[in-house]
C-alpha positions in Angstrom: -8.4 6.1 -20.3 -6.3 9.2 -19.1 -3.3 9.3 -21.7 -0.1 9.6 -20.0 1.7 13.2 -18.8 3.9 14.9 -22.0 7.5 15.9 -21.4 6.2 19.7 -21.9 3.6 18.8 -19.0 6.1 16.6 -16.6 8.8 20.2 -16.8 5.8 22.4 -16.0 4.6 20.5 -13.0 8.5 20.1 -12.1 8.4 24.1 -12.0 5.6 24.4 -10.1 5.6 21.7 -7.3 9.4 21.9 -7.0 11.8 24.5 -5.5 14.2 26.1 -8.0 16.6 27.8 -6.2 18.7 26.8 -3.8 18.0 27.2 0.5 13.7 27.1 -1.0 11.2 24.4 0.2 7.7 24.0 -1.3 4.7 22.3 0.6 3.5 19.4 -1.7 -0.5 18.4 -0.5 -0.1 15.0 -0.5 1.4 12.5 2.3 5.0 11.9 1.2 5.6 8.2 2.5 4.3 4.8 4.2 2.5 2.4 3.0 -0.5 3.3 4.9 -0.6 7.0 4.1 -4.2 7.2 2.6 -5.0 6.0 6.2 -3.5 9.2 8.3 -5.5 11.7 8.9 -2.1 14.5 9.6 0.2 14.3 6.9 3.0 17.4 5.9 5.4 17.0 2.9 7.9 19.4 1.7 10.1 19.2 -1.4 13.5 21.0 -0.2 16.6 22.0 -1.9 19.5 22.8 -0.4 22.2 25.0 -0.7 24.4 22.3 -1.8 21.7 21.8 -4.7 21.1 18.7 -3.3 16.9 17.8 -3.5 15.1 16.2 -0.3 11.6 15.4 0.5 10.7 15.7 4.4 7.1 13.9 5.3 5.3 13.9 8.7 2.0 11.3 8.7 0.4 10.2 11.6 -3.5 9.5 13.7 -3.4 6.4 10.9 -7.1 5.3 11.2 -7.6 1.4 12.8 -8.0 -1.4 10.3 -10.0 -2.7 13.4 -11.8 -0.2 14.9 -14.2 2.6 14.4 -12.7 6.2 15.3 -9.5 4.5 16.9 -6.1 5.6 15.5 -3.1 3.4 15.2 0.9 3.9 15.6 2.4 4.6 12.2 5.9 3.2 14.1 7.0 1.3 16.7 5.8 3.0 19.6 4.6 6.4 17.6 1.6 7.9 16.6 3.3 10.3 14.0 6.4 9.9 11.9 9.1 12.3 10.2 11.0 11.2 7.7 13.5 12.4 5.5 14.9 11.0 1.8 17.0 12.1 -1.0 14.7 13.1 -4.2 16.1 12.6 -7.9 16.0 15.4 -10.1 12.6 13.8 -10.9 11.2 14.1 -7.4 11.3 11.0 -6.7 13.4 9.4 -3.4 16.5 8.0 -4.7 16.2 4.5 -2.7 14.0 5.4 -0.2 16.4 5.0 2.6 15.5 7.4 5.3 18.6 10.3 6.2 16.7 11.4 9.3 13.7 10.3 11.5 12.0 12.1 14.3 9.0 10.2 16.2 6.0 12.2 18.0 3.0 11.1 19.9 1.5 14.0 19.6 0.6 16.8 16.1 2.5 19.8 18.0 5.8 17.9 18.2 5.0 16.3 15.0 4.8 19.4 13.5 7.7 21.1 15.1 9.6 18.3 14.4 8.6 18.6 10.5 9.2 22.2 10.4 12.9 21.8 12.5 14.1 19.0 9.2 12.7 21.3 6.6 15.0 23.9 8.0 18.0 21.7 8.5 18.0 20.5 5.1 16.9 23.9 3.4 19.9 25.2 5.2 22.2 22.6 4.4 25.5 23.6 2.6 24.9 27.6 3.5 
C-alpha cells in the first residue's frame, strides 16, 4: 500500500507543478476536468496565476473515445467534440467549486487549441 504524500512532499510538488509568480502559467500533463477524461484522446491543462494573485486552472479535452463503438469519437458537450473550461484553483490546486468562469466549444483540435491558448492568456494577464 503506497503511504500517503508528507507535507514536505505536497510543498515540493506545489513548487514544481504550480506557477509562483504572478502573470506565469505551467502546463500540467494530465486532463484537467470531465468525468470522462481518461476517455479523450486531446486534452491541455494549465495552472495559471494571475496578476491579481488569483490561481485558475484552464482544461481543453476532447475526440472522447465511443462507449459504443470501435475507433468512433464522441461529443464531450452538447453539440462539441472538444471543450475549454476554466475554474478558480485553491491555494492547493484544487478548483474551488468547480463552477466553470469561462467556456469555449470547438469541433475541431486547431480551434480547440487556440481557444485553450487565447483563456490561458486572458487569465495569465488578468489584473496587469
Amino acid at each position: 500500500m503506497r503511504k500517503p504524500i508528507s507535507s514536505k512532499e505536497r510543498k515540493e510538488i506545489m513548487r514544481i507543478c504550480y506557477p509562483q509568480e504572478p502573470g506565469t502559467a505551467k502546463a500540467d500533463g494530465y486532463p484537467g476536468h470531465h468525468i470522462k477524461a481518461y476517455k479523450c484522446l486531446f486534452h491541455l491543462h494549465h495552472h495559471v496565476l494571475s496578476y491579481e494573485n488569483k490561481m485558475y486552472r484552464v482544461s481543453t479535452v476532447g475526440e472522447m473515445q465511443s462507449d459504443f463503438q470501435d475507433l468512433a469519437v464522441e461529443n464531450v458537450g452538447s453539440g462539441r467534440l472538444f471543450e475549454t473550461y476554466v475554474f478558480e484553483e485553491g491555494k492547493d490546486g484544487i478548483p474551488i467549486d468547480w463552477l466553470e468562469i469561462d467556456v469555449l466549444p470547438a469541433n475541431d483540435s486547431l480551434t480547440a487549441t487556440e481557444n485553450h491558448y487565447k483563456l490561458v492568456e486572458k487569465y495569465r494577464t488578468k489584473g496587469a
